[in-house]
C-alpha positions as CSV (number, residue, x, y, z in Angstrom):
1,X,13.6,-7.0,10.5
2,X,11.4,-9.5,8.3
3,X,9.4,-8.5,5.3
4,X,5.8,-8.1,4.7
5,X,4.0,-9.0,1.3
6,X,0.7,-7.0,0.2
7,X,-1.4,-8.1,-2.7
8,X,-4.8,-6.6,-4.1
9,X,-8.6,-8.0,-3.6
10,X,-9.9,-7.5,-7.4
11,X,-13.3,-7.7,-6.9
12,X,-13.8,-8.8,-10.4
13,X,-11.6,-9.8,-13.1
14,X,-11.2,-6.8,-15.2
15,X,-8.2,-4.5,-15.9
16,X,-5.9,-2.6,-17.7
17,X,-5.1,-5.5,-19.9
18,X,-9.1,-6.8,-20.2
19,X,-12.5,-6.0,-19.7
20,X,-14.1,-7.6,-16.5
21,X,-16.8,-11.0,-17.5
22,X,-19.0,-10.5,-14.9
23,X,-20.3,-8.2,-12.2
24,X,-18.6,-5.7,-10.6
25,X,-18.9,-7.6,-7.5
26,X,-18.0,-11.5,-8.4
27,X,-18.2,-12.7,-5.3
28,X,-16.7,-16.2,-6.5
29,X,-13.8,-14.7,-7.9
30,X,-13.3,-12.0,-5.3
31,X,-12.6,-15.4,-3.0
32,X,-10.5,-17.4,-5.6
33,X,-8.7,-13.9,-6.1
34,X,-8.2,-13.8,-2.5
35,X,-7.7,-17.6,-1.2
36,X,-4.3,-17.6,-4.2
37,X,-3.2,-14.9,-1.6
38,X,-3.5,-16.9,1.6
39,X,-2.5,-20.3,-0.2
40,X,0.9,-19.1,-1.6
41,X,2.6,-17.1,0.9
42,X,1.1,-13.0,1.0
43,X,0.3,-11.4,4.3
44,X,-2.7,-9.2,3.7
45,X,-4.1,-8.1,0.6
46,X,-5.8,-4.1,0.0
47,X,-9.3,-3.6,-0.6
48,X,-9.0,-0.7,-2.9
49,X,-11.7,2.5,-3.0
50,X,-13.1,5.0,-6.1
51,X,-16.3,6.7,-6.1
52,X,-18.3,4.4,-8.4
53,X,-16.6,0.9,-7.0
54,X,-18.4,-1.8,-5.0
55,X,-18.1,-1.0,-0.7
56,X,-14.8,-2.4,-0.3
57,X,-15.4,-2.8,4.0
58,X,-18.3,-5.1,3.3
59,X,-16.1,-7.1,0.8
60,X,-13.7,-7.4,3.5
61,X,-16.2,-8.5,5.7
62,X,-16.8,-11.0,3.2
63,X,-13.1,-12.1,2.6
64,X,-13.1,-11.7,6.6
65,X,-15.7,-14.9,7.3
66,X,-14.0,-17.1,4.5
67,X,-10.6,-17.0,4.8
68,X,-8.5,-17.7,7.6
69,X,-5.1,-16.3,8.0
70,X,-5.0,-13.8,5.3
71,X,-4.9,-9.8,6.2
72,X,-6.8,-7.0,5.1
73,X,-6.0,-3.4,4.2
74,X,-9.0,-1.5,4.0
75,X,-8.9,1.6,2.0
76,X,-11.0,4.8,3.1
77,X,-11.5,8.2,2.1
78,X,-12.7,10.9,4.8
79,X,-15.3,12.5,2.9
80,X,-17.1,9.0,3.2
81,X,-18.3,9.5,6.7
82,X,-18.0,10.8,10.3
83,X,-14.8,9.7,11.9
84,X,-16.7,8.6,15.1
85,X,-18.8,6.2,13.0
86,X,-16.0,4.8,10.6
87,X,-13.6,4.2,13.6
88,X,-17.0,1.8,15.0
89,X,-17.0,0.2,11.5
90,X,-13.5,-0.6,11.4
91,X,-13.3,-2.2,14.7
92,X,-16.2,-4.3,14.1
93,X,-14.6,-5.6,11.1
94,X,-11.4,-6.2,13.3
95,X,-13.2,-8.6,15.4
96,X,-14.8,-9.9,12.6
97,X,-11.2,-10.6,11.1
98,X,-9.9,-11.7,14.9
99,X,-7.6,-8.7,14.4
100,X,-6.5,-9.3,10.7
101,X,-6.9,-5.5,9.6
102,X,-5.3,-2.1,8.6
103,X,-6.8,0.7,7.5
104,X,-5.3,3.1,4.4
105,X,-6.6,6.6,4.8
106,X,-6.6,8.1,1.1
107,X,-6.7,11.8,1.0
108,X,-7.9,11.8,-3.0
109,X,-5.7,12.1,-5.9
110,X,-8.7,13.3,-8.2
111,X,-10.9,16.2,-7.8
112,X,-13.4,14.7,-10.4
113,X,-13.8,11.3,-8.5
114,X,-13.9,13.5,-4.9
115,X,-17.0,15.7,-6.3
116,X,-18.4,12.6,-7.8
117,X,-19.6,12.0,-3.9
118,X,-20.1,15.5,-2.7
119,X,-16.6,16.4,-1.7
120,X,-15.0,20.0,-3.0
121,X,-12.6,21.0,-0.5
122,X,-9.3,21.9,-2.2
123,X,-6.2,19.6,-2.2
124,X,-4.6,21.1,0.6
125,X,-7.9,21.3,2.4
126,X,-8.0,17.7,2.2
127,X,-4.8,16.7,3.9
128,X,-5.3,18.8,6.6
129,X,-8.8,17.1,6.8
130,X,-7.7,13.5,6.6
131,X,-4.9,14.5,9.1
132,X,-7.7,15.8,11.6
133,X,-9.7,12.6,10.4
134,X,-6.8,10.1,11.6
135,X,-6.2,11.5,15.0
136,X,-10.3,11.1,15.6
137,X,-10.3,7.6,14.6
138,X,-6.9,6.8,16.7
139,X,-8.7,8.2,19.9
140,X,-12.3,6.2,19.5
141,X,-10.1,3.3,19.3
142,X,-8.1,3.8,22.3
143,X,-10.4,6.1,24.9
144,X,-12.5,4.4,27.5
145,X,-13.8,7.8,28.5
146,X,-16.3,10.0,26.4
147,X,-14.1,12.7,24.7
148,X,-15.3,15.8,23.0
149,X,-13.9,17.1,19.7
150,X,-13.8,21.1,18.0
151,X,-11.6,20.8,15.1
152,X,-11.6,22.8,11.7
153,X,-13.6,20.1,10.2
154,X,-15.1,17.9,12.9
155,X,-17.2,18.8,16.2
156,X,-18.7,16.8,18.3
157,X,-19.5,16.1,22.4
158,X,-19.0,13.3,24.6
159,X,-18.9,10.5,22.4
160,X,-17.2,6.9,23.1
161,X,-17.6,4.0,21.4
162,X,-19.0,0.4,22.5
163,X,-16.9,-1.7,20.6
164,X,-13.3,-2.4,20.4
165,X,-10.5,-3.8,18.2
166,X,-9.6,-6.7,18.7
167,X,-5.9,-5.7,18.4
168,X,-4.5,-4.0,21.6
169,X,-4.1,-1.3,21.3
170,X,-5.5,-0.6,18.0
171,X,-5.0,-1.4,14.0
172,X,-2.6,0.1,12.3
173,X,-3.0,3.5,9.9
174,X,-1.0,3.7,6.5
175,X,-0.8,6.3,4.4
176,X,0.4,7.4,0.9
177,X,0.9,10.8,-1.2
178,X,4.1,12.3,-3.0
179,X,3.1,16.3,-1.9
180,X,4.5,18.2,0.5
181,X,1.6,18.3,2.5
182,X,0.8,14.6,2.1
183,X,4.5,13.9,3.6
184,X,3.4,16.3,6.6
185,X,0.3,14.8,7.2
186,X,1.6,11.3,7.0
187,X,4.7,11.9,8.6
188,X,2.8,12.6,11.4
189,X,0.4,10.1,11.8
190,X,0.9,7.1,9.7
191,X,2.0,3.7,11.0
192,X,3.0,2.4,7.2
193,X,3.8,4.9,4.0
194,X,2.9,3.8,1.1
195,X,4.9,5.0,-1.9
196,X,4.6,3.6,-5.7
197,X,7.8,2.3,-7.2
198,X,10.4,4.7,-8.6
199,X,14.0,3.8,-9.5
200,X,16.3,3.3,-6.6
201,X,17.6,6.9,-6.3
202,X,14.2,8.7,-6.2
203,X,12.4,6.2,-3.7
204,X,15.4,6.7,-1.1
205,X,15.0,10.0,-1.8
206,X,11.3,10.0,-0.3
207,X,12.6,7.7,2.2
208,X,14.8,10.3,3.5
209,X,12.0,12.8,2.9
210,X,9.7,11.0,5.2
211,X,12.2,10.2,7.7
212,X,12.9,13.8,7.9
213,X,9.3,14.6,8.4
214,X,8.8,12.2,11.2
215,X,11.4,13.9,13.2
216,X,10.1,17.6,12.5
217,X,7.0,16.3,13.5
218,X,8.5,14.7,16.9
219,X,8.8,11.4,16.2
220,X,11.6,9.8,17.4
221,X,11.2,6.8,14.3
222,X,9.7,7.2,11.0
223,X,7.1,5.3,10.0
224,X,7.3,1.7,8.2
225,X,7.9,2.0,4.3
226,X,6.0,0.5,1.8
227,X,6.4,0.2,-2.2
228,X,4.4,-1.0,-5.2
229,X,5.4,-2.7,-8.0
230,X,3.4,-4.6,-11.2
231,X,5.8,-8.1,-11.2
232,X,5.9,-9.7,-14.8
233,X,7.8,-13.0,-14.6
234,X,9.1,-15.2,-17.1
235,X,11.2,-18.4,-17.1
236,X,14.1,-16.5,-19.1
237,X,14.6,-13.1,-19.1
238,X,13.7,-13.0,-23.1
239,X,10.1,-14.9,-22.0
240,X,9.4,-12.1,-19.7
241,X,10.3,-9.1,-22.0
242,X,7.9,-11.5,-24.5
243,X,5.1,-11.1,-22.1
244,X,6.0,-7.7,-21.2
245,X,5.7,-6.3,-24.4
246,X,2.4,-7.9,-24.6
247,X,1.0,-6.1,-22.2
248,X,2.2,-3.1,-22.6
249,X,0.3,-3.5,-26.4
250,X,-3.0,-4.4,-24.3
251,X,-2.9,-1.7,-22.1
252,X,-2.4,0.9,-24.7
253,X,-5.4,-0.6,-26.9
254,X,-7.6,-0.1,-23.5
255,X,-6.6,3.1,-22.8
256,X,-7.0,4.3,-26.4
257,X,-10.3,2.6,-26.3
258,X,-11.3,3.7,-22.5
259,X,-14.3,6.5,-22.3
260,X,-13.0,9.6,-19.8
261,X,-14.4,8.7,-16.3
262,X,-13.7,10.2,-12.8
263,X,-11.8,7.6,-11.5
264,X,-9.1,7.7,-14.2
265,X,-8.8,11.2,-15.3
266,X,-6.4,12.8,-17.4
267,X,-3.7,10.5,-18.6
268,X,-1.6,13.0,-19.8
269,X,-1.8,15.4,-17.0
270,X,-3.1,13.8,-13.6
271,X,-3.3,15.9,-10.6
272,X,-1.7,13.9,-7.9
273,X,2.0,14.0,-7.4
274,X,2.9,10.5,-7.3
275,X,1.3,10.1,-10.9
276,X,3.3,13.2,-12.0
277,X,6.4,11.8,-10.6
278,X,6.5,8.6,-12.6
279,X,5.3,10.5,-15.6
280,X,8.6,12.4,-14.8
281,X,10.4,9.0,-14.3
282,X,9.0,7.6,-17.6
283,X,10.0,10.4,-19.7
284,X,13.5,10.3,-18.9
285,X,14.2,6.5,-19.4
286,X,12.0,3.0,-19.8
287,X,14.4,1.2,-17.8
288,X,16.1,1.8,-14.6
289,X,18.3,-0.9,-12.0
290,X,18.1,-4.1,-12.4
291,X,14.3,-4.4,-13.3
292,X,12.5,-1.0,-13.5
293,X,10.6,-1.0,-16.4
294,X,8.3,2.6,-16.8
295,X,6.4,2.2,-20.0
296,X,3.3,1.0,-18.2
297,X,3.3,3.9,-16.0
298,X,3.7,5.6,-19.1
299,X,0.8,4.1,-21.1
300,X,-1.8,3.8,-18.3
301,X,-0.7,8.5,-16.9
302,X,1.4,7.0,-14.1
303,X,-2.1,5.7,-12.6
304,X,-1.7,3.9,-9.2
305,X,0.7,1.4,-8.4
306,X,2.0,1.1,-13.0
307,X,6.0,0.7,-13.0
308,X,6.8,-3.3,-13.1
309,X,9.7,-5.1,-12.6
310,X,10.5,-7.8,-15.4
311,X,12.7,-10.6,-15.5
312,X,12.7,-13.9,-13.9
313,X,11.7,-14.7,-10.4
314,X,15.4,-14.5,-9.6
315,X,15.8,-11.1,-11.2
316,X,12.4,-9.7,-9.7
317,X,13.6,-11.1,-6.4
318,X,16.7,-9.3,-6.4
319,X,15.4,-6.1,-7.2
320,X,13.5,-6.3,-4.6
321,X,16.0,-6.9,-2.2
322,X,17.1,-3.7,-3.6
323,X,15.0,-1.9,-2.1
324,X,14.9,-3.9,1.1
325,X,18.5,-2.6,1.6
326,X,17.1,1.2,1.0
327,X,14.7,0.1,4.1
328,X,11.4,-0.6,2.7
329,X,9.2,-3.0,5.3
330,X,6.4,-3.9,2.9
331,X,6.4,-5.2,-0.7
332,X,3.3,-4.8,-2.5
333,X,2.9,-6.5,-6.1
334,X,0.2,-6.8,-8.4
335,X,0.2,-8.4,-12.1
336,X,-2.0,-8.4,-15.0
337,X,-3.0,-11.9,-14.7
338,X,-4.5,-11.9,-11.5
339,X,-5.1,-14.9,-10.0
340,X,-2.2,-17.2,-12.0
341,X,0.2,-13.8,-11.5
342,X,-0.5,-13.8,-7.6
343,X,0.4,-17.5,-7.4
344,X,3.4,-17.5,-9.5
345,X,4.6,-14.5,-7.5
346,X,4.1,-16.3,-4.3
347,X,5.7,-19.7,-5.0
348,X,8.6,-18.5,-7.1
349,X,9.5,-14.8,-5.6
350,X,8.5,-14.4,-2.1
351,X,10.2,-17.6,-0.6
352,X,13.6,-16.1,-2.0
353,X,13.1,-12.5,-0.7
354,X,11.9,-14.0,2.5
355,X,15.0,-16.9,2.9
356,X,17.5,-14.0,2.2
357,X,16.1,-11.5,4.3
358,X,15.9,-14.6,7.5
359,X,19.9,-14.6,6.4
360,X,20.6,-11.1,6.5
361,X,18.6,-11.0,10.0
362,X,20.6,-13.6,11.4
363,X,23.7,-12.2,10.4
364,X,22.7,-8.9,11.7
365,X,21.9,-10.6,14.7
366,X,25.0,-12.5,15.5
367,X,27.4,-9.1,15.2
368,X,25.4,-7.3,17.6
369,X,25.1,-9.9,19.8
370,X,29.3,-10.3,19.8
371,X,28.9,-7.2,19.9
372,X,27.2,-6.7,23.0
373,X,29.3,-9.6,24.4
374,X,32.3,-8.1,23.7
375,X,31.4,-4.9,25.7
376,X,30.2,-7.4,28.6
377,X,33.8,-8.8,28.5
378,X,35.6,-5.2,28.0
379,X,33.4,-3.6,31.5
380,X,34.6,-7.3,33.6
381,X,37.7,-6.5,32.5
382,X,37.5,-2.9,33.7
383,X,36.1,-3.8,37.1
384,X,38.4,-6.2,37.5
């Protein structure tokens, strides 16, 4: 089965426990930020989009030329361009990464921060669009042959593209949303969905939610799962609720502090469903499972990826493994501290999820392949 890790590019130091120092682009520490990420174990990291934000493809491209091994996730919104011309950018960037990316098609979560660069379609309106979008970019990538294209929100004649990914046949598309039309649309399409992290219970809920809308959509498999988590690790369980509690205190000075802006919204009332869903969460209990803590989610409107797990690496390993069991393919983690977070996450937690889930595999491996040699034996036997 194996597991896949997925970090974040900051682009600059600042968060929702401190102000950035610099630029919004620091290039130096957008490649410290990223090289703790290849140095300690992660397989790609996301390269995260909002209206007012730095271009997050050239930073890539950036990343891309400096950095050997480590993966990108490049984050997108359709209103950004013509699918024709993003599918060309994307592939460039995948031979400038030797095949090292994925692209995340985001749909919008905030009407403000959509209008902010011209777009006013309606929620709804939007799926459908970035559902329309997705199937454009698959085909540039894969046809050899001009194609022509009259959809509801694209049109266009006899276009094919000169350049190619360098992954055969193409990159892979993930996709996130808690809506019913967001499950639809990514259902559909996606390669990897991306949920945030709930309690046990309510993410193999949306599991089952998007394994059933895979097969109404006639897929015979569902696509790969992904959740988010903020880690906060201690070397005792009282040292992590320590520095748990003292970021939670930060966060809610910066948000008390913070000037409304499109990208963050309404704390109290955010549109998107996966931000209303840990709301939800956080209201009816601060801790769930072994490590679920909510009050971050709570403190920052259930923003993003916001519910941590706390504890020590063991702890934060085994609630992961939690949700390994549930099915989940990807783990993506981000702390507060960024860089000294992402390297204490990757040389005290990942090597234990990754050993365990080598041992499960092999375990899993060995019954079916008695398996299958006992069913050799039992049809000799028959013939015989």
């Amino acid at each position: 089965m194996g597991i896949e890790f997925l970090g974040i590019a900051g682009l600059n130091d600042g968060g929702e426990t401190q102000a950035r120092s610099g630029a919004s682009f620091d290039k130096d520490y957008t490649l410290r930020f990223a090289r703790a990420h290849e140095d300690n174990g992660w397989d790609r990291i996301l390269f995260a989009y909002h209206s007012g934000a730095p271009d997050p493809a050239t930073a890539a491209a950036f990343i891309a030329s400096k950095l050997d091994h480590i993966k990108i996730l490049l984050a997108h919104r359709p209103n950004l361009s013509y699918p024709t011309y993003a599918a060309k950018v994307f592939a460039t960037l995948d031979q400038i990464s030797d095949g090292r990316l994925n692209v995340h098609f985001i749909t919008g979560g905030s009407t403000a921060d959509q209008a902010a660069e011209g777009d006013h379609l309606t929620k709804d309106e939007r799926y459908e669009r970035t559902g329309e979008y997705i199937q454009i970019v698959k085909k540039v990538w894969t046809s050899k042959e001009p194609f022509d294209h009259a959809g509801k929100y694209y049109q266009f004649e006899n276009f094919v593209s000169d350049i190619w990914s360098h992954q055969s046949p193409r990159p892979q598309v993930s996709f996130g949303g808690s809506s019913a039309a967001a499950y639809a649309i990514g259902a559909a399409e996606a390669d990897i969905y991306a949920i945030w992290g709930e309690p046990l219970v309510s993410t193999a809920e949306q599991i089952q939610t998007i394994t059933d809308a895979s097969a109404a959509a006639g897929r015979a498999t569902r696509p790969r799962i992904q959740v988010a988590f903020r880690p906060i690790l201690g070397a005792t369980e009282e040292l992590a609720w320590q520095k748990a509690h003292d970021i939670l205190g930060k966060i809610e000075q910066r948000t008390a502090a913070a000037a409304p802006n499109n990208f963050v919204g309404d704390l109290k009332h955010p549109e998107n469903a996966g931000s209303q869903r840990l709301l939800s969460i956080a209201e009816q209990g601060d801790r769930y499972d072994r490590a679920l803590w909510t009050k971050p989610a709570a403190a920052s409107g259930g923003r993003g990826n916001s519910n941590a797990l706390v504890g020590t690496p063991e702890t934060v390993a085994a609630a992961l493994l939690d949700y390994v069991d549930l099915g989940v393919d990807i783990l993506s983690a981000r702390g507060y501290d960024f860089v000294n977070d992402t390297i204490d996450f990757g040389r005290y937690v990942i090597p234990i999820v990754r050993e365990e889930v080598a041992k499960r595999d092999a375990a899993r491996a060995k019954v079916e392949a008695e398996a299958a040699d006992e069913k050799e034996k039992s049809r000799h036997h028959a013939a015989a």
